[in-house]
C-alpha positions as CSV (number, residue, x, y, z in Angstrom):
1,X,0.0,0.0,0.0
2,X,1.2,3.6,-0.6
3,X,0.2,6.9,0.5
4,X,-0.4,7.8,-3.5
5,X,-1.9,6.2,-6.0
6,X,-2.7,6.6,-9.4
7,X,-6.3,7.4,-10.7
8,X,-8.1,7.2,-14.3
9,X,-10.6,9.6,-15.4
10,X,-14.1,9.1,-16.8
11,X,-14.6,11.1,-20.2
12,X,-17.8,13.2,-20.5
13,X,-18.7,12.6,-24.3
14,X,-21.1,15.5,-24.3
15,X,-21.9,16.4,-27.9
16,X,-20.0,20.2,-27.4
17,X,-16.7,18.2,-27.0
18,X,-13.9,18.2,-29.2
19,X,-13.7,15.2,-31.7
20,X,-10.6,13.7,-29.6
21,X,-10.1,16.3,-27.6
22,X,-9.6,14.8,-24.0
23,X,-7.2,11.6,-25.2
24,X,-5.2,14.3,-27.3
25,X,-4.0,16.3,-24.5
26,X,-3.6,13.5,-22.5
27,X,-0.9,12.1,-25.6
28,X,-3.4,9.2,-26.2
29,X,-4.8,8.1,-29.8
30,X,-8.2,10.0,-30.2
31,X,-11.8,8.1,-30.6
32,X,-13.8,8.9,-33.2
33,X,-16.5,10.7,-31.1
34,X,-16.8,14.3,-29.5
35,X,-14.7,14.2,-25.9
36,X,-15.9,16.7,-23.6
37,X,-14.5,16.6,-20.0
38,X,-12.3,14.3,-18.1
39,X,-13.5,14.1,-14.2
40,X,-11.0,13.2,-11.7
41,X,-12.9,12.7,-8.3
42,X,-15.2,11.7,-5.8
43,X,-18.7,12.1,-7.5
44,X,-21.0,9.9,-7.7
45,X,-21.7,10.5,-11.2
46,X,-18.3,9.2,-11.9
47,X,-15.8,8.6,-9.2
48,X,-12.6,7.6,-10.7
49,X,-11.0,4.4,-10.2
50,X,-8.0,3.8,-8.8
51,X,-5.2,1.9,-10.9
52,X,-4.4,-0.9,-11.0
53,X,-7.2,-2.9,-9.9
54,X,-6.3,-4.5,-6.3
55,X,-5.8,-0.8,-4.8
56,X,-7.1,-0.3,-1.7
57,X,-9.6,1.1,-3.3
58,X,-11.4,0.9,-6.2
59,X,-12.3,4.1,-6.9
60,X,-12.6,7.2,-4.7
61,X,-16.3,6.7,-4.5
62,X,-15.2,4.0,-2.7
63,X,-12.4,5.6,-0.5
64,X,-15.2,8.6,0.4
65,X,-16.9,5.5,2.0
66,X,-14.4,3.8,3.6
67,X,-12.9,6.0,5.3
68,X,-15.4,8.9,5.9
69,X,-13.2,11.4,4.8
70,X,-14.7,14.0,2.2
71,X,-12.5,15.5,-1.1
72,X,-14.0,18.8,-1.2
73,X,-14.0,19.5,-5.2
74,X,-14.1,18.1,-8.7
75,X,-11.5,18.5,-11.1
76,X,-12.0,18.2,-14.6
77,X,-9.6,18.6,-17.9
78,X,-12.4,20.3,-20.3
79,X,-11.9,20.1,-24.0
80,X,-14.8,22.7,-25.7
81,X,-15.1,22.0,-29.4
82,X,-18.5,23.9,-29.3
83,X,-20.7,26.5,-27.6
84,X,-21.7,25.7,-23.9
85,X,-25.0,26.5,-22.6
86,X,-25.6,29.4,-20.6
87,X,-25.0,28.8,-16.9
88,X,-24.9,29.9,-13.6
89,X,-24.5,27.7,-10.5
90,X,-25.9,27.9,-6.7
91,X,-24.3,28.3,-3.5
92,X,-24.5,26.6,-0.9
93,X,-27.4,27.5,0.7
94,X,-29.5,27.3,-2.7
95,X,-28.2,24.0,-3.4
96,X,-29.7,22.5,-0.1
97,X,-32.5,24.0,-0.4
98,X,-32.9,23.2,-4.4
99,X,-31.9,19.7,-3.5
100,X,-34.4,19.5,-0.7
101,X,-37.2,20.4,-2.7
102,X,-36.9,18.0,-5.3
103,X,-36.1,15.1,-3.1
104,X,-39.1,16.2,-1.7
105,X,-40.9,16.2,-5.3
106,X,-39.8,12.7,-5.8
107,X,-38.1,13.9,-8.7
108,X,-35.5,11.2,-10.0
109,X,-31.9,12.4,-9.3
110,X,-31.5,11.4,-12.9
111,X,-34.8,13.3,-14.2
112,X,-33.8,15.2,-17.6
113,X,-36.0,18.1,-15.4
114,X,-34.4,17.7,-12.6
115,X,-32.0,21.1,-11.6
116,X,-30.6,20.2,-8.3
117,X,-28.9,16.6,-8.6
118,X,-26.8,16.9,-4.9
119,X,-27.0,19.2,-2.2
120,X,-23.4,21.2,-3.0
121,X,-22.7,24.8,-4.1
122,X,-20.2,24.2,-7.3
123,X,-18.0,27.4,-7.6
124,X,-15.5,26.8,-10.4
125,X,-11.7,28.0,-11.4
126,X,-11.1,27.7,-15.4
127,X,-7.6,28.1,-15.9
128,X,-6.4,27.8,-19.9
129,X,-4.1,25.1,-21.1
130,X,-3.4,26.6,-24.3
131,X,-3.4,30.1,-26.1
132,X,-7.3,31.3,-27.1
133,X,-9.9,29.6,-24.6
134,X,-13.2,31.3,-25.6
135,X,-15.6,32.4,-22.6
136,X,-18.5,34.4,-21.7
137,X,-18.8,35.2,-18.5
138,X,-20.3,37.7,-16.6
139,X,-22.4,40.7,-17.4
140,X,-20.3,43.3,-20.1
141,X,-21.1,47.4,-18.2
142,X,-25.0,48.1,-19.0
143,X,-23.3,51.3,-21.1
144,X,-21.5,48.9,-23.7
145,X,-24.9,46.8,-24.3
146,X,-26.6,50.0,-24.5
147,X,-24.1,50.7,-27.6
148,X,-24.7,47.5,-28.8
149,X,-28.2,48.4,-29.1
150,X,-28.1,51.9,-30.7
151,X,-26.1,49.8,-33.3
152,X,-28.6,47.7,-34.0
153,X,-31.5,50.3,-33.7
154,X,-29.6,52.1,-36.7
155,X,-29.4,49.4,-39.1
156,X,-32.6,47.0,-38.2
157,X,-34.8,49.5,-35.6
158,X,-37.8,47.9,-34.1
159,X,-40.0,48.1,-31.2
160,X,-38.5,45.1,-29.3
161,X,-35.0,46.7,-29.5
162,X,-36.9,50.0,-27.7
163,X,-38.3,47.3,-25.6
164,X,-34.7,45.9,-24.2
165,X,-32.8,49.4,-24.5
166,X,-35.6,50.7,-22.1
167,X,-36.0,47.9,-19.7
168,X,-31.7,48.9,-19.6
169,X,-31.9,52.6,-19.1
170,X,-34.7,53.1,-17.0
171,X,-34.2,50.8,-14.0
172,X,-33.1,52.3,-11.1
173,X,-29.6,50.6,-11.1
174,X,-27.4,48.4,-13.6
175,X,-28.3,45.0,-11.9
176,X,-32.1,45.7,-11.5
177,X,-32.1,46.4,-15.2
178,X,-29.5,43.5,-16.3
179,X,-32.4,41.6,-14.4
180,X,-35.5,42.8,-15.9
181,X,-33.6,42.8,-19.4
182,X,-32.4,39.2,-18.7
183,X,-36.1,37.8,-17.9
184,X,-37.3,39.3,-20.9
185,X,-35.2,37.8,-23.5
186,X,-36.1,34.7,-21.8
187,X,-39.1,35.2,-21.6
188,X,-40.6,33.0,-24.6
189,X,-42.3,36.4,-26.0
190,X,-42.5,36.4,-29.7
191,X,-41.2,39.9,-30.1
192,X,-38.1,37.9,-28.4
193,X,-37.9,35.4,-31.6
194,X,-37.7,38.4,-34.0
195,X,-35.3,40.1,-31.9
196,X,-32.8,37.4,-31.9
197,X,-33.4,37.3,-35.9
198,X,-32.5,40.8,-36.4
199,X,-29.5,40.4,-34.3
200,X,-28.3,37.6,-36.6
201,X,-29.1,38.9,-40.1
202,X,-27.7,43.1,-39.0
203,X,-24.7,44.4,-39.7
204,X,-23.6,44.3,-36.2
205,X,-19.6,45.0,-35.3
206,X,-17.3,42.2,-36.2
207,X,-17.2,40.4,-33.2
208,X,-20.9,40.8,-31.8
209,X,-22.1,39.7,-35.4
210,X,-19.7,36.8,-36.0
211,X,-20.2,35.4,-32.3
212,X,-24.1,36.0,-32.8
213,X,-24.2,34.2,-36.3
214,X,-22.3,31.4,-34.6
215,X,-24.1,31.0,-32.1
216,X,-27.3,31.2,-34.4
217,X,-25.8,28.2,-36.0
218,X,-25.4,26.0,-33.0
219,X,-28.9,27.2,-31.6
220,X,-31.2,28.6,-34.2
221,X,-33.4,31.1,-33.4
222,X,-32.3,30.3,-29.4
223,X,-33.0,33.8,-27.1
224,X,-29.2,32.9,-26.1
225,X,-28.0,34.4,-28.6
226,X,-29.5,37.9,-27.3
227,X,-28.3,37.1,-24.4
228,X,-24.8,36.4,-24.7
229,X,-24.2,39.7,-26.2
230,X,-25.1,41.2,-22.8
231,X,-22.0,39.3,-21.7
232,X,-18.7,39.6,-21.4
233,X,-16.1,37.9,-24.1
234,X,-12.9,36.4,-23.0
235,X,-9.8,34.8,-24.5
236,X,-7.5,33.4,-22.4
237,X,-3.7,32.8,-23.1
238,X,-2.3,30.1,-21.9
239,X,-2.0,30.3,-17.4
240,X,-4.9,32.9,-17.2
241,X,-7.7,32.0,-15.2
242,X,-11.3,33.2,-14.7
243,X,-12.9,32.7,-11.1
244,X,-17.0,31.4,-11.3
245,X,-18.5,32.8,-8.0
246,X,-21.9,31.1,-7.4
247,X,-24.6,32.8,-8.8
248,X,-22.0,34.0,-12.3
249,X,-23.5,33.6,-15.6
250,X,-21.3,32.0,-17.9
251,X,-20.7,29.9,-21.5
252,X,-17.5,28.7,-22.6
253,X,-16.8,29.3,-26.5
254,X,-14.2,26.6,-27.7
255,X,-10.8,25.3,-26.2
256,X,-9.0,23.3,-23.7
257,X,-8.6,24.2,-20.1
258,X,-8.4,22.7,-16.6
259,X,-11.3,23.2,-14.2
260,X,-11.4,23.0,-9.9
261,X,-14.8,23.4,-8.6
262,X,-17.1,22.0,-5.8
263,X,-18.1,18.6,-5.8
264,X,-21.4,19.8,-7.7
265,X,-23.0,18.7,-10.8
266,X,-25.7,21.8,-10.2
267,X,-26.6,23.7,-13.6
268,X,-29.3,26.2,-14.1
269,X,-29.5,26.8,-17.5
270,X,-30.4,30.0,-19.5
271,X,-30.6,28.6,-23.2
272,X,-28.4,27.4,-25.9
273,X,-29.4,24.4,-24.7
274,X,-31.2,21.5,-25.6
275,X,-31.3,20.8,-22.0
276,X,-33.6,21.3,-19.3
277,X,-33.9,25.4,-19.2
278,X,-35.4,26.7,-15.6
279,X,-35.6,30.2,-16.1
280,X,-36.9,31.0,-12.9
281,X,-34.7,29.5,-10.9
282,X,-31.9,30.9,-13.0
283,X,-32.7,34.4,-12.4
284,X,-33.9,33.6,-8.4
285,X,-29.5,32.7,-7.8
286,X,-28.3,34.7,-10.4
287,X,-25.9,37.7,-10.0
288,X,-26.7,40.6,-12.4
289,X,-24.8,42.9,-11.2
290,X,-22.1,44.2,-14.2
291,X,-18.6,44.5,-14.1
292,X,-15.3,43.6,-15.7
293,X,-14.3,39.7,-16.9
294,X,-13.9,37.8,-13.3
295,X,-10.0,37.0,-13.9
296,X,-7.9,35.1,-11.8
297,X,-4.6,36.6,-10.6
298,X,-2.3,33.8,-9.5
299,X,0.0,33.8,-7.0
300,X,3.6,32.7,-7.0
301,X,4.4,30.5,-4.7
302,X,8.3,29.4,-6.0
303,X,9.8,29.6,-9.6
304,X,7.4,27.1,-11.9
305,X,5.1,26.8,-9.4
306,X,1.9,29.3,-8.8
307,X,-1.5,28.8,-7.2
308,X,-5.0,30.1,-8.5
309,X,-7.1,30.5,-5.2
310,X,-10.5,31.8,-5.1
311,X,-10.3,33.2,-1.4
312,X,-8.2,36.1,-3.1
313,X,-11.4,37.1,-5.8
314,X,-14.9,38.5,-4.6
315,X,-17.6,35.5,-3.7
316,X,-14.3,33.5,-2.7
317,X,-14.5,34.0,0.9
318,X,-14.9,30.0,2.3
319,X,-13.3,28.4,-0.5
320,X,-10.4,26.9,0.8
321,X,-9.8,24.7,-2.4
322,X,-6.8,25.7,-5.1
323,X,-5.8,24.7,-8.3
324,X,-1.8,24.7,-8.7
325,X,0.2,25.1,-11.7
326,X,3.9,23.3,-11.5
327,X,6.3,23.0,-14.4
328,X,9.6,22.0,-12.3
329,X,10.5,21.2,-8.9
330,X,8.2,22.3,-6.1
331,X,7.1,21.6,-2.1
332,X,3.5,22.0,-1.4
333,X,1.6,22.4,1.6
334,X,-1.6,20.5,1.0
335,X,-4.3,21.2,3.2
336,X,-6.7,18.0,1.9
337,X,-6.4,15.2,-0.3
338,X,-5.0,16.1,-3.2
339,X,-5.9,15.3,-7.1
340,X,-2.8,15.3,-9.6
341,X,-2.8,15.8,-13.8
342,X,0.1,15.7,-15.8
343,X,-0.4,17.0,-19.4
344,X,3.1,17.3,-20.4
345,X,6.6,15.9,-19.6
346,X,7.1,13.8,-16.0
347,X,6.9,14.0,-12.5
348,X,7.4,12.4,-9.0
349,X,5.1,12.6,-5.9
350,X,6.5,12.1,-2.7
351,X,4.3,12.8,0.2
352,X,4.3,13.0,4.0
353,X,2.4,13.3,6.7
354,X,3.8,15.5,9.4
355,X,1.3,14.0,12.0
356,X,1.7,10.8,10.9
357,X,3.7,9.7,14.1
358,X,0.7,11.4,16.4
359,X,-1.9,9.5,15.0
360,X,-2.8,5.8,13.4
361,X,-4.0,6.3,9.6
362,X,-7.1,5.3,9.2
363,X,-8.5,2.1,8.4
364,X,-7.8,0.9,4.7
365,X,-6.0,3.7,4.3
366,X,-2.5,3.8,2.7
367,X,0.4,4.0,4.8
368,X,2.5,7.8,4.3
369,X,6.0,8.5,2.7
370,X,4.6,7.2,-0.4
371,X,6.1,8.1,-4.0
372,X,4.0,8.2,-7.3
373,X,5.7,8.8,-11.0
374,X,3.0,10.3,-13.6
375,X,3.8,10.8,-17.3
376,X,1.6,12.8,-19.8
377,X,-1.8,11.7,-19.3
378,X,-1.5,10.1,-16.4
379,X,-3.4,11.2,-13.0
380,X,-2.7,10.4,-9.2
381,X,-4.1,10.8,-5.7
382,X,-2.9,11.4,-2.5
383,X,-4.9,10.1,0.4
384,X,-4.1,12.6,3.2
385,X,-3.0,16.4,4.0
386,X,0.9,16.9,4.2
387,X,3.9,18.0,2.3
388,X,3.9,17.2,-1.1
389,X,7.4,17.1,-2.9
390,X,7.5,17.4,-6.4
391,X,10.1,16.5,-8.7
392,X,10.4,16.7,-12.8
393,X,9.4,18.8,-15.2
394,X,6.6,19.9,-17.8
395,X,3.1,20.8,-16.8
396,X,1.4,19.4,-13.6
397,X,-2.2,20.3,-12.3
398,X,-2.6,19.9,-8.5
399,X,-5.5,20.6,-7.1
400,X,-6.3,20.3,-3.1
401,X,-7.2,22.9,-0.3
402,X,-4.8,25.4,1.6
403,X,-3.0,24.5,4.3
């Protein structure tokens, strides 16, 4: 038995993945079909197994189980080929209660209608893997939609472009009327439907018409499309982040990032979907309030080695989880389990527990001062809080809690 061991993935094949996309980063030959996410954790949805079979364990479902103990997020390697839907997710609070009332519904956890499938607020860290992730997220200044719209009331005026442009400039602050805006489009009115045809057939700028005629093709005739142009567009380079509060609307574009988030598979959806769409409940959790793109400063911790912690953004405050970025030598403090990736070049884990003398491990549990080597592609987990040496070189994804 060891202290590490190494983990497999399950692959999302949701139909927005890239053809390939998640056994190409990992250096693996591609399937045929779209590959969408890779999740590396606990959930139930799809706790991965531990490798090779005989582990203490076999997957960390399993470990949860075992030995009581609780890994605090979901890490996922996300390969967009596609538009996302629109989302937002719920804190913690909502997600009780959400869950709650459905249980109490007797709505199947697996119900296609079903919004709250656990009771767990899923906060989320995106952090780019390569040059040019595409993202909405959050709402753009109500100024700069406002532009947007005396654009398009120039070349194709109507009354439902007075409608929005009003609903805008005449609440008595920018979130009230990103609100009342926001429930309009979705709505279901038909003055919406032509709406959204106007704003794909206008002349609009380059980059509101392209991303509206893309989206149109993805999603014809979808509100969504209005929508998204109230958003803010963001591409990342390579090591930038964005930081997903509860509550922040959001759709990722196209490309290939690494994701921490709670242990949640909560989504309230606002179109571009073919999903289940609760607008209500959307716009009951949902933060309107504009701003600038919610970016992710990360901090160094040693040469090659940063962190990206939410506790350092608004709506952070509580979440202790980090993701960490190493591409040579590093120590870590981990203050939880911890869930490794390697997408490029090779590393070895070596971890300890300093209170391992002061304390039995528990039951089933590996014994500490273990050592686990991970090539491209390849994933690990350690069992326990501790130090966390790290030798080798490339790219390696940590994620686990502060110390």
């Amino acid at each position: 038995m060891s202290g590490t061991v190494r983990i497999d993935g399950v692959v999302r094949d949701y139909a927005w993945g890239r053809p390939g996309g998640i056994s190409t980063a990992r250096g693996r030959a591609p399937g045929a079909g779209p590959e969408a996410e890779l999740w590396l954790g606990a959930h139930p949805a799809a706790p991965s197994p531990v490798v090779p079979a005989g582990a203490p364990w076999p997957d960390l479902g399993a470990w949860q189980t075992r030995t009581g103990a609780e890994l605090p997020f979901l890490m996922k390697l996300i390969a967009a080929g596609a538009p996302l839907s629109l989302q937002a997710h719920p804190d913690d609070a909502q997600a009780r209660a959400g869950y709650e009332r459905e249980e109490a519904a007797g709505i199947p956890r697996d119900a296609p209608d079903r919004s709250y499938r656990d009771p767990h607020a899923k906060p989320e860290v995106l952090l780019a893997v390569e040059d040019g992730f595409d993202a909405l997220c959050g709402f753009r200044p109500v100024r700069e939609t406002l532009a947007l719209l005396d654009r398009l009331a120039d070349r194709s005026p109507g009354p439902a472009v007075d409608r929005w442009r009003s609903l805008l400039a005449e609440a008595p602050d920018e979130a009230a009327g990103t609100r009342a805006a926001l429930g309009w489009l979705l709505s279901g009115a038909d003055a919406v439907t032509g709406l959204v045809g106007q704003m794909t057939s206008a002349a609009l700028d380059e980059e509101d018409g392209a991303l509206a005629r893309t989206l149109h093709t993805h999603h014809p005739g979808d509100p969504g499309i209005a929508v998204a142009l109230m958003l803010n567009r963001v591409r990342l380079a390579a090591g930038q982040a964005l930081w997903l509060a509860p509550g922040t609307i959001h759709a990722y574009l196209g490309g290939l990032g690494v994701e921490v988030m709670g242990p949640s598979d909560n989504v309230l959806r606002g179109g571009l979907s073919g999903k289940h769409v609760d607008t209500p409940e959307l716009l009951r959790i949902l933060d309107t309030t504009p701003g600038a793109p919610p970016l992710l400063t990360p901090v160094d911790l040693a040469p090659g080695a940063r962190a990206y912690r939410p506790g350092t953004r608004p709506g952070g405050a509580g979440v202790r989880w980090q993701l960490l970025e190493l591409t040579g030598p590093a120590a870590v403090a981990a203050g939880s389990p911890t869930v490794a990736l390697v997408l490029d070049g090779e590393f070895t884990l070596r971890q300890s527990d300093p209170h391992a003398q002061d304390a039995a491990p528990p039951q089933d549990a590996p014994a500490p001062d273990a050592e686990l080597r991970l090539a491209r592609g390849e994933a690990g987990f350690v069992d326990r809080p501790g130090r966390i040496t790290v030798e080798g070189t490339g790219r390696l994804y940590l994620a686990t809690t502060v110390a």
